[in-house]
PDB file of N, CA, C and O in Angstrom:
ATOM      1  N   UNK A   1      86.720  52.934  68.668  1.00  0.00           N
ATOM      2  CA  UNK A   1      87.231  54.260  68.911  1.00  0.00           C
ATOM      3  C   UNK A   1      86.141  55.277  68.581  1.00  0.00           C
ATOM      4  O   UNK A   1      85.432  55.375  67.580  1.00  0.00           O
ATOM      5  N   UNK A   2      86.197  55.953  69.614  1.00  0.00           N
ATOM      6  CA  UNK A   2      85.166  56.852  69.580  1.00  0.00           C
ATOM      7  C   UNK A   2      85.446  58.690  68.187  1.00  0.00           C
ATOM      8  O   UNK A   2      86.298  59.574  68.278  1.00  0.00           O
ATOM      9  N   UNK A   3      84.714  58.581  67.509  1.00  0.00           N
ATOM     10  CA  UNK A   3      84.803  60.058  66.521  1.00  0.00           C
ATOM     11  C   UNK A   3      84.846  61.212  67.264  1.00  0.00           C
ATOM     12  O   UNK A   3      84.344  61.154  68.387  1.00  0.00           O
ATOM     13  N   UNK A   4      85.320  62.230  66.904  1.00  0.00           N
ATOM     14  CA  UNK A   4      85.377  63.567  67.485  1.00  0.00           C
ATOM     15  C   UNK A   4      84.287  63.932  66.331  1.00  0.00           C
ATOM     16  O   UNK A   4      84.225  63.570  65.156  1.00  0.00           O
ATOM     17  N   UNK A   5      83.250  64.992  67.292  1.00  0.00           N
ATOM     18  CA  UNK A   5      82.284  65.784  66.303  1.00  0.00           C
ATOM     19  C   UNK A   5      83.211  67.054  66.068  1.00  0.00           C
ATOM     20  O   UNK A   5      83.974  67.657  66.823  1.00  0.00           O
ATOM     21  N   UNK A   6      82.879  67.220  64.817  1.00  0.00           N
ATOM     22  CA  UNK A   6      83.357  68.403  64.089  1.00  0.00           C
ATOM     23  C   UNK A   6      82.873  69.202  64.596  1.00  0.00           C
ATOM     24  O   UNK A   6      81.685  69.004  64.853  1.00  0.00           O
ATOM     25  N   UNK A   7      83.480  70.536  65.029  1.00  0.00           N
ATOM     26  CA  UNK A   7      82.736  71.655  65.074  1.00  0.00           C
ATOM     27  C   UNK A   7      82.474  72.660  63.784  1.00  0.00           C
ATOM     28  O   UNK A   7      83.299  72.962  62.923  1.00  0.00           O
ATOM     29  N   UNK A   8      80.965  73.137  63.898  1.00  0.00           N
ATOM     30  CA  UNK A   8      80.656  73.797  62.592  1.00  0.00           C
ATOM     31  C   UNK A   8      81.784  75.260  62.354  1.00  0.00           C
ATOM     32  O   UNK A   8      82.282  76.108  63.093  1.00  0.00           O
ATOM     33  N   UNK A   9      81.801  75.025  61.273  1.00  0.00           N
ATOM     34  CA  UNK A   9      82.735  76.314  60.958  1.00  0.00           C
ATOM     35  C   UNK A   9      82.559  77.801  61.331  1.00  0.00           C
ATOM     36  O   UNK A   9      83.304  78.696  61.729  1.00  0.00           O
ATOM     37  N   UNK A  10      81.810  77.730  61.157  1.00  0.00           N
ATOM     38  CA  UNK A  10      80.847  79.548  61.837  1.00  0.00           C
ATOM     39  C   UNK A  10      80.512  79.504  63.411  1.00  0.00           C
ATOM     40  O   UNK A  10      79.929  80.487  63.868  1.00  0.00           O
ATOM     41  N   UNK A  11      80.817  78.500  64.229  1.00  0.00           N
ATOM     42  CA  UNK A  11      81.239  78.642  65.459  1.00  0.00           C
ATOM     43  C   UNK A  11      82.562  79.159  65.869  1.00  0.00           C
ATOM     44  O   UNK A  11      82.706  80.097  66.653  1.00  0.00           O
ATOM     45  N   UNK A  12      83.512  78.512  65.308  1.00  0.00           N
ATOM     46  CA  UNK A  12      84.890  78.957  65.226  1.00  0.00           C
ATOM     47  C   UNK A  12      85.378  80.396  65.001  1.00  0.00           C
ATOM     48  O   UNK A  12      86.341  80.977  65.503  1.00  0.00           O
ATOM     49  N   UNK A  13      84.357  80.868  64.014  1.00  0.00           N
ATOM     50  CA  UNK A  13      84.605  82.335  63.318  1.00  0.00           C
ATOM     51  C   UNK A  13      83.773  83.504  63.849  1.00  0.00           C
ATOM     52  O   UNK A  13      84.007  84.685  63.589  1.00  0.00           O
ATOM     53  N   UNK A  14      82.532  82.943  64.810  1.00  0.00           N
ATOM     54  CA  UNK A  14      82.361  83.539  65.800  1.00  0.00           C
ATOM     55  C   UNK A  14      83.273  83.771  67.363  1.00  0.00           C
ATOM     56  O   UNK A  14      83.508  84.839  67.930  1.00  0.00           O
ATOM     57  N   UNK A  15      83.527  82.860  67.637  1.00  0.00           N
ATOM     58  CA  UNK A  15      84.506  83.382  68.698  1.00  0.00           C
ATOM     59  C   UNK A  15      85.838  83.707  68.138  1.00  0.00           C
ATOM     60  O   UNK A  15      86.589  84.212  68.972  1.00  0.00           O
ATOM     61  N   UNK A  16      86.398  83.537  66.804  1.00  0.00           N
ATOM     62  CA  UNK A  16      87.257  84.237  66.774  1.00  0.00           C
ATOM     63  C   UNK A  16      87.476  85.565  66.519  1.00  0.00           C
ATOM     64  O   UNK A  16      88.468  86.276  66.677  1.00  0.00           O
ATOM     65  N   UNK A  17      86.009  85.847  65.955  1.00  0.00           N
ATOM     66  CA  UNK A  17      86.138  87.768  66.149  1.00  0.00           C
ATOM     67  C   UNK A  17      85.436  87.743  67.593  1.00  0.00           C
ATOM     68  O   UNK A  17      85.427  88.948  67.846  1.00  0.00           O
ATOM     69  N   UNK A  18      84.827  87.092  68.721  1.00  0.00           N
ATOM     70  CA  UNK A  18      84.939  87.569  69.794  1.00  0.00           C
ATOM     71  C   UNK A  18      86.073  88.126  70.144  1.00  0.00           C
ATOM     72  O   UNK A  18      86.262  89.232  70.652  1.00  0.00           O
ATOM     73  N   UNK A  19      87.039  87.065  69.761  1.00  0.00           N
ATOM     74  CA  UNK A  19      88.402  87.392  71.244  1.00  0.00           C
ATOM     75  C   UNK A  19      88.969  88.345  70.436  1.00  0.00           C
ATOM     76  O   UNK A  19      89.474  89.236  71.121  1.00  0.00           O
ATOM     77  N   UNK A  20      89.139  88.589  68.761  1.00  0.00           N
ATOM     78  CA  UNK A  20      89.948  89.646  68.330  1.00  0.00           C
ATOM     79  C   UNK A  20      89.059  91.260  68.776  1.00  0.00           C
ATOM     80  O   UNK A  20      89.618  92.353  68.862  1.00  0.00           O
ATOM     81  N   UNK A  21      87.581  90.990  69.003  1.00  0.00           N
ATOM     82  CA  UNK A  21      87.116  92.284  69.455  1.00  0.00           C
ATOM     83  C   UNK A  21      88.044  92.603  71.001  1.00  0.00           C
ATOM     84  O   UNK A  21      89.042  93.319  71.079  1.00  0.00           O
ATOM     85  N   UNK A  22      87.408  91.880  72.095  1.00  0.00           N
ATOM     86  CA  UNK A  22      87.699  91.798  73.137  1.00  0.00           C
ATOM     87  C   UNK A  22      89.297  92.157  73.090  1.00  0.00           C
ATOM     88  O   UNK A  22      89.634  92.967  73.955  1.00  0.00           O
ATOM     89  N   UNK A  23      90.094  91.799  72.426  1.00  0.00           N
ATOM     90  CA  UNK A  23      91.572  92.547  72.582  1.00  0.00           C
ATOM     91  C   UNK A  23      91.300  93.688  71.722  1.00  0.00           C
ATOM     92  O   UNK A  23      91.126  94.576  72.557  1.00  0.00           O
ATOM     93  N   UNK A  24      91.186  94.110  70.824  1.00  0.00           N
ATOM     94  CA  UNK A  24      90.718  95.699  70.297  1.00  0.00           C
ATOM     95  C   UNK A  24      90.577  96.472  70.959  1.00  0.00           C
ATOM     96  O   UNK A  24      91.249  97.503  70.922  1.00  0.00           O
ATOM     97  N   UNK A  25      89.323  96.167  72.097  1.00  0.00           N
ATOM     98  CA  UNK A  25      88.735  97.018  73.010  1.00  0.00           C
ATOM     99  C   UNK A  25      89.404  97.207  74.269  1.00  0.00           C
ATOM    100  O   UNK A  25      89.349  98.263  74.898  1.00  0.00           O
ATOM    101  N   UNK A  26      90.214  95.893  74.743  1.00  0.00           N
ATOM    102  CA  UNK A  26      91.575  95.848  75.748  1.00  0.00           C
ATOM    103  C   UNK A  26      92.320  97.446  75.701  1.00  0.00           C
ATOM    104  O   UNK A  26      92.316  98.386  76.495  1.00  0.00           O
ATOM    105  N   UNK A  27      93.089  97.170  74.042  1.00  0.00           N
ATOM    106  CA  UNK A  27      94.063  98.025  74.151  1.00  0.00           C
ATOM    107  C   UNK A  27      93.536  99.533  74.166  1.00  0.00           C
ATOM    108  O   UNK A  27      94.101 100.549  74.572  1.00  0.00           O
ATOM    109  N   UNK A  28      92.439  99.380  73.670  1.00  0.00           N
ATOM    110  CA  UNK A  28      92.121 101.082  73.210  1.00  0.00           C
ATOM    111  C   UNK A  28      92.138 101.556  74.505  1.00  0.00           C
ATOM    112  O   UNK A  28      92.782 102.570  74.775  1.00  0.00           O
ATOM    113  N   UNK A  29      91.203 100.651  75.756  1.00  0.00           N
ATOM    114  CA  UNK A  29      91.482 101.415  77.085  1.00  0.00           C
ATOM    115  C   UNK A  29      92.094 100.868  77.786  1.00  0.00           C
ATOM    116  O   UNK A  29      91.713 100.295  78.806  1.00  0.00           O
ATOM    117  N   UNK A  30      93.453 100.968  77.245  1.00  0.00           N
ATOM    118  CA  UNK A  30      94.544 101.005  78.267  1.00  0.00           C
ATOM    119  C   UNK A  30      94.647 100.039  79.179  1.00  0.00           C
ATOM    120  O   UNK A  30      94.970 100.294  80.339  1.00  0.00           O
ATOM    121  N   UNK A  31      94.383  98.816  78.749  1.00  0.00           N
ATOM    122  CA  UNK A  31      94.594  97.724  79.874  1.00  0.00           C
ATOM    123  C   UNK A  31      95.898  97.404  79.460  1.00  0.00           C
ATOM    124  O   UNK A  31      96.577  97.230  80.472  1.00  0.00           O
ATOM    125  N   UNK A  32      96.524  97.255  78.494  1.00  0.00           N
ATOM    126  CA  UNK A  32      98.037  96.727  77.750  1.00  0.00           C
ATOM    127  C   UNK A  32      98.599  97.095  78.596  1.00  0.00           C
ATOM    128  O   UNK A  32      98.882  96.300  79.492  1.00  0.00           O
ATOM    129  N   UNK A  33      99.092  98.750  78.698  1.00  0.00           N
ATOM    130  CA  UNK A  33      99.952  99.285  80.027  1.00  0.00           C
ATOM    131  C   UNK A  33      99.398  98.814  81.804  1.00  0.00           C
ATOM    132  O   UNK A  33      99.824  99.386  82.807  1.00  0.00           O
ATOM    133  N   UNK A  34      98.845  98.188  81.810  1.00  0.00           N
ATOM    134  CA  UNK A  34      98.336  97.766  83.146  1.00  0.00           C
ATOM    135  C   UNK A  34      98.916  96.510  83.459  1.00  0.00           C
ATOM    136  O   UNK A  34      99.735  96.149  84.304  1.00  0.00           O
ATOM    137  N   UNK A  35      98.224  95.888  82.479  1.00  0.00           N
ATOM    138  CA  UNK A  35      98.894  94.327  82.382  1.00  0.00           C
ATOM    139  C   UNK A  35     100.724  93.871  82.441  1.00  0.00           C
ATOM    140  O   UNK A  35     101.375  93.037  83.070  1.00  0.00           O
ATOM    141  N   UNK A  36     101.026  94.869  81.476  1.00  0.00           N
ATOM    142  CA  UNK A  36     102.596  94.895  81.688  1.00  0.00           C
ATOM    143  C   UNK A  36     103.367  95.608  82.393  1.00  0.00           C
ATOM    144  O   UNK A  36     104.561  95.317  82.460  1.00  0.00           O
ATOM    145  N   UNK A  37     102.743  96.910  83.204  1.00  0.00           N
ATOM    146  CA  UNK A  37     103.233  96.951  84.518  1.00  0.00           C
ATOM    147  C   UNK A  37     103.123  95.913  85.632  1.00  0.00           C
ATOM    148  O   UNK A  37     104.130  95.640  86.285  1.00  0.00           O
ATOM    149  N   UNK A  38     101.712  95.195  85.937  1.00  0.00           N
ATOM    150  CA  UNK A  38     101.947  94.014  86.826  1.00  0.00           C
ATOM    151  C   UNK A  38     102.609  92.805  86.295  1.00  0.00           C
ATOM    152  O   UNK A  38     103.176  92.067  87.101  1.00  0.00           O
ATOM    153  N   UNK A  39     102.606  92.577  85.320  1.00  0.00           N
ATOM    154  CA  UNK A  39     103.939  91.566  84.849  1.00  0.00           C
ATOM    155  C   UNK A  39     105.218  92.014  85.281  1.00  0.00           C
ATOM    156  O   UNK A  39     105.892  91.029  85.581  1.00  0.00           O
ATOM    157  N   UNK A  40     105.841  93.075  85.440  1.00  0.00           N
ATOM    158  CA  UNK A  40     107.484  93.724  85.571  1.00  0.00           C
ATOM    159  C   UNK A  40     107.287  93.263  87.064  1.00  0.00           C
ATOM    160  O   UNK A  40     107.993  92.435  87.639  1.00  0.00           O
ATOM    161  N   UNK A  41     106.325  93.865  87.538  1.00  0.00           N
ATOM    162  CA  UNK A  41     106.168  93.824  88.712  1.00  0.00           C
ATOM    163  C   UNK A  41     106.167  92.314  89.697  1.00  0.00           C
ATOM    164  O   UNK A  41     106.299  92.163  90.911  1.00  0.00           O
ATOM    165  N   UNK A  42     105.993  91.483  88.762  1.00  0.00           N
ATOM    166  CA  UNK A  42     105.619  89.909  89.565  1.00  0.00           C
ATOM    167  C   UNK A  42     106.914  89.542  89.068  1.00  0.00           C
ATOM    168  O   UNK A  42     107.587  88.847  89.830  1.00  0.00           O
ATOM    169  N   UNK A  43     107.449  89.875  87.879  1.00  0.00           N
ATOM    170  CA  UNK A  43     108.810  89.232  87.378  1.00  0.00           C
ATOM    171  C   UNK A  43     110.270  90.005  88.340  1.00  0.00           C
ATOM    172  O   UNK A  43     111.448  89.647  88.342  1.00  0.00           O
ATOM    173  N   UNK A  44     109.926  90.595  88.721  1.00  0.00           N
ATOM    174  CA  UNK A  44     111.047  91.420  89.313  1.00  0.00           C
ATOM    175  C   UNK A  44     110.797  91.025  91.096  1.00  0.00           C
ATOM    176  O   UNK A  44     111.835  91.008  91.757  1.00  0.00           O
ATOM    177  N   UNK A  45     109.741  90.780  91.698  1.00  0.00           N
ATOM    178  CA  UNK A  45     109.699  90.218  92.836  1.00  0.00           C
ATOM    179  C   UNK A  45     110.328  88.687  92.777  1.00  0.00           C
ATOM    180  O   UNK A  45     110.962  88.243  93.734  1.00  0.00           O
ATOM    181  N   UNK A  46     110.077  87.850  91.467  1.00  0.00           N
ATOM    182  CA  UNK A  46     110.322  86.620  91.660  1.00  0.00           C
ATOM    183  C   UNK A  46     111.649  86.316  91.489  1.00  0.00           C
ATOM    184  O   UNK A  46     111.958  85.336  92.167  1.00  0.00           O
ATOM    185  N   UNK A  47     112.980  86.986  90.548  1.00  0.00           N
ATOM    186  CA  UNK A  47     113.807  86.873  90.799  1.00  0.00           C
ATOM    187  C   UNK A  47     114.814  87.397  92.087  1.00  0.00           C
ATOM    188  O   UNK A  47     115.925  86.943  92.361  1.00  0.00           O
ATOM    189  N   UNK A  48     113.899  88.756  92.957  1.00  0.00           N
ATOM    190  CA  UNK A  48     114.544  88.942  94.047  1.00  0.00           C
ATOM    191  C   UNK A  48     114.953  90.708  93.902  1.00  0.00           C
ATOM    192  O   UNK A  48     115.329  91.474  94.789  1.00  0.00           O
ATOM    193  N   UNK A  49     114.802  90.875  92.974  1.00  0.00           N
ATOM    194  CA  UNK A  49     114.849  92.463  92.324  1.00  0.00           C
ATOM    195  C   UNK A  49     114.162  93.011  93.684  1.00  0.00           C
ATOM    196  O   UNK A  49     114.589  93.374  94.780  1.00  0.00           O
ATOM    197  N   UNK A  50     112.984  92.902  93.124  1.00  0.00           N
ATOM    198  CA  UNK A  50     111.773  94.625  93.891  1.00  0.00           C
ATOM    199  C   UNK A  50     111.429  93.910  94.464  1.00  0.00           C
ATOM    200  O   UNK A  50     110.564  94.154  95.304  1.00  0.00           O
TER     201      UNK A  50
END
């Protein structure tokens, strides 16, 4: 059976303040309200609504 290599710890903790930046910077400009208008929007076509 083959081992899984560990990944180093400070890889992990680099992309995890990537993605917490990258949503920071999401919301400040206003992608949140974008995103969840085209969500209403795909959810409401798929049941037959709009």
């Amino acid at each position: 059976m083959k081992q899984k290599k560990e990944v180093p710890y400070w890889i992990s903790l680099i992309l995890l303040l990537a993605a917490v930046a990258s949503c920071i910077f999401g919301l400040y400009s206003g992608e949140a309200k974008i995103v969840y208008g085209k969500a209403v929007k795909i959810c409401m076509e798929c049941i037959g609504i709009g």
